[in-house]
C-alpha positions as CSV (number, residue, x, y, z in Angstrom):
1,X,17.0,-4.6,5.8
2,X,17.3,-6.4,2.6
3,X,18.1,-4.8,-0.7
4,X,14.8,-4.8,-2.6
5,X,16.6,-5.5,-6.1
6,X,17.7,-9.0,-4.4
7,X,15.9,-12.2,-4.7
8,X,13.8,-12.8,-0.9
9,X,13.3,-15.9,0.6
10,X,10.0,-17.1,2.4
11,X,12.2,-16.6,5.2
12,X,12.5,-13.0,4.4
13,X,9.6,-12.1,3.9
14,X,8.6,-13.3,7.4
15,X,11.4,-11.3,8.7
16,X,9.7,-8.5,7.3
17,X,6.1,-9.2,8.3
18,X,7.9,-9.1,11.8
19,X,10.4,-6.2,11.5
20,X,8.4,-3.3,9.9
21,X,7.3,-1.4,13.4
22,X,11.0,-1.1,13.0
23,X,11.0,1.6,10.7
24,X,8.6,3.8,12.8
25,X,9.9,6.6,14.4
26,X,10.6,6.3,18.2
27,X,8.0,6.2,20.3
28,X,5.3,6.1,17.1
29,X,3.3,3.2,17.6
30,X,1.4,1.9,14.7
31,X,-2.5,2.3,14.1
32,X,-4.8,-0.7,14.3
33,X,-7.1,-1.8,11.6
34,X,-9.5,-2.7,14.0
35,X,-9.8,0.9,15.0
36,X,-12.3,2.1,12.3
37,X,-12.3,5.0,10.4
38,X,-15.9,6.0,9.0
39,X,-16.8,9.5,7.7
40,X,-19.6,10.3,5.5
41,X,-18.6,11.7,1.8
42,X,-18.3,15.5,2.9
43,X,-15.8,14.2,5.5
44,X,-14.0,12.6,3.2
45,X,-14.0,15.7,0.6
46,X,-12.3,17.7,3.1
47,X,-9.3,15.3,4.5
48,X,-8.6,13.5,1.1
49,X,-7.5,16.1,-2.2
50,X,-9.9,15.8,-5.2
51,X,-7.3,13.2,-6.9
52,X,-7.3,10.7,-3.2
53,X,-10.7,11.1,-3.3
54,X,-11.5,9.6,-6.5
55,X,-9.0,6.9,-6.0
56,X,-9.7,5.6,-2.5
57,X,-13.4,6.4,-2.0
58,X,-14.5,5.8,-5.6
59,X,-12.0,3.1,-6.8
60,X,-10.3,5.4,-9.2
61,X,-7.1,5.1,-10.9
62,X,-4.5,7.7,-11.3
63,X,-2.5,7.6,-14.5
64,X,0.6,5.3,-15.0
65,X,4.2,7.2,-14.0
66,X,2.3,10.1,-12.2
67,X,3.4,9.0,-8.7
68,X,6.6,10.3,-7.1
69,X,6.3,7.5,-5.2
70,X,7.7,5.4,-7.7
71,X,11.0,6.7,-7.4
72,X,11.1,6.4,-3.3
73,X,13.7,4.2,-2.3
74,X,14.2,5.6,1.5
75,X,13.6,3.2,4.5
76,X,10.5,3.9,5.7
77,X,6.5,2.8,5.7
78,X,3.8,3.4,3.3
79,X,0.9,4.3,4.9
80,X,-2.8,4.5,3.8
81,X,-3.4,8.9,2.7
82,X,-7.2,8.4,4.1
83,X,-6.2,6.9,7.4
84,X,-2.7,6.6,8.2
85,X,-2.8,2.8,8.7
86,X,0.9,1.2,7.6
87,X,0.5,-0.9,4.8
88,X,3.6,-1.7,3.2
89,X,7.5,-1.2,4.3
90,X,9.9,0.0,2.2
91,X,11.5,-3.5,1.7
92,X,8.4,-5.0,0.4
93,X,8.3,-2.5,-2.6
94,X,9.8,-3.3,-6.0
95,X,9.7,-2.1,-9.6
96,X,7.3,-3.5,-11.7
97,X,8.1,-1.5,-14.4
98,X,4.1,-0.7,-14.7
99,X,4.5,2.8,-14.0
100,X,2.5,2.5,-10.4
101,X,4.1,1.5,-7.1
102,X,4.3,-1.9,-6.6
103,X,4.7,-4.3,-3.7
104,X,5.6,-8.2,-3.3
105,X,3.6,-8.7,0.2
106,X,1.9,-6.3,2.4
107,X,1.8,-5.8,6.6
108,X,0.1,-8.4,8.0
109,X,-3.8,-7.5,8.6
110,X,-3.6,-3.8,6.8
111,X,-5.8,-4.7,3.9
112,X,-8.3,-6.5,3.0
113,X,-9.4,-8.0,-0.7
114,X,-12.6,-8.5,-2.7
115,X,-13.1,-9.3,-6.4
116,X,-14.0,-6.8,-9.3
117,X,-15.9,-7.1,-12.4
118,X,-15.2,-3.6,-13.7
119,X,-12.4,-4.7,-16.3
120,X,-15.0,-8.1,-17.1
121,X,-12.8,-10.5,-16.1
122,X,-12.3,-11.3,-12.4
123,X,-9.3,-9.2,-10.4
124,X,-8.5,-9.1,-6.9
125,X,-9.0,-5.4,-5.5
126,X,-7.6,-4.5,-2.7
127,X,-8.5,-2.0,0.2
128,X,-7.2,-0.3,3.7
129,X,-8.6,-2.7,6.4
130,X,-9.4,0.5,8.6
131,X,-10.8,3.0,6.8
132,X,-12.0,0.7,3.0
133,X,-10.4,3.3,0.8
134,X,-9.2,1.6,-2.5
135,X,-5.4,1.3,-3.3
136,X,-5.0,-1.1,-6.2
137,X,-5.1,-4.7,-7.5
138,X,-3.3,-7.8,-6.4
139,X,-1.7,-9.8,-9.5
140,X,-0.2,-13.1,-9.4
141,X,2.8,-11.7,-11.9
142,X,5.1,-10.8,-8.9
143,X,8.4,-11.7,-7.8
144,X,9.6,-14.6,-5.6
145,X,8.7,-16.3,-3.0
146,X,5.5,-14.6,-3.2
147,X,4.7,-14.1,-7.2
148,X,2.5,-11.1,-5.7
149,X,2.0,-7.6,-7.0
150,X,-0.1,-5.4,-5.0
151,X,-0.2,-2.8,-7.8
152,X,-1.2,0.6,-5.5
153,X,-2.1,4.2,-7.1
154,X,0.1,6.4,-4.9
155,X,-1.9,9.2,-4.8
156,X,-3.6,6.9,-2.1
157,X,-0.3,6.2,-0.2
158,X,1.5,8.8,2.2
159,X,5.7,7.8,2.4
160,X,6.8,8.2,6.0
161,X,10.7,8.4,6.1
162,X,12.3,6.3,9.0
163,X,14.1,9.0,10.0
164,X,11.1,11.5,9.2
């Protein structure tokens, strides 16, 4: 795995759209985003905490620096907290310095984007392709070779260890 303080390459960044299952634990094998996750509100209530809830099924955001998250540097994956769908690896993750966790590319097929009004201008929201609970924002301010940041809350992520 590359060291996420270094530069990656397009190349890279392949290499890690293709090597993330790696970081699962034996015999775990990842969910499917085509394998739906509906529940009404009261189902939601009582899997997600108050704080998930208002993040990933109201589009919430949690406050800057809050997340312990931040300061996970472990190999492992980040997975959607409403679902358990993998959404980012460990070696897509870098700091922004914005206080949330932050991510220069994102597993292959694990969200899907749409765009929001709410600050008036136009941003790119982003949201777990199986279940449709909010994370974040996409921003074009990122690092090479992608210039992405998916800037995710991490009260909506769950950190599983590759040795966890």
């Amino acid at each position: 795995m590359q060291d996420s303080n270094r530069p990656h390459t397009a190349s890279s960044v392949e290499a890690l759209h293709q090597d993330w299952r790696s970081l699962l634990p034996p015999g775990h094998a990842p969910p499917s985003p085509h394998d739906r996750v509906e529940l009404t509100g009261a189902q939601w209530r009582e899997r997600l905490s108050p704080e998930q809830f208002d993040v990933l099924r109201r589009a919430g955001t949690e406050y800057p620096g809050s997340s312990p998250l931040n300061a996970e540097k472990r190999p492992g994956i980040f997975e959607c907290a409403g679902c358990g769908l993998p959404l980012f690896s460990s070696a897509m993750k870098f700091d922004s310095g914005t206080g949330w966790p932050s991510f220069f590319t994102v597993i292959p097929g694990a969200v899907e984007t749409r765009t929001d009004f709410k600050m008036i201008l136009p941003r790119t929201e982003y949201h777990c392709a199986r279940c449709g609970g909010h994370h974040g924002h996409v921003f074009k301010d990122g690092p090479p070779p992608t210039r992405l940041r998916y800037c995710n809350n991490g009260v909506a992520l769950r950190f599983r260890p590759r040795d966890g």
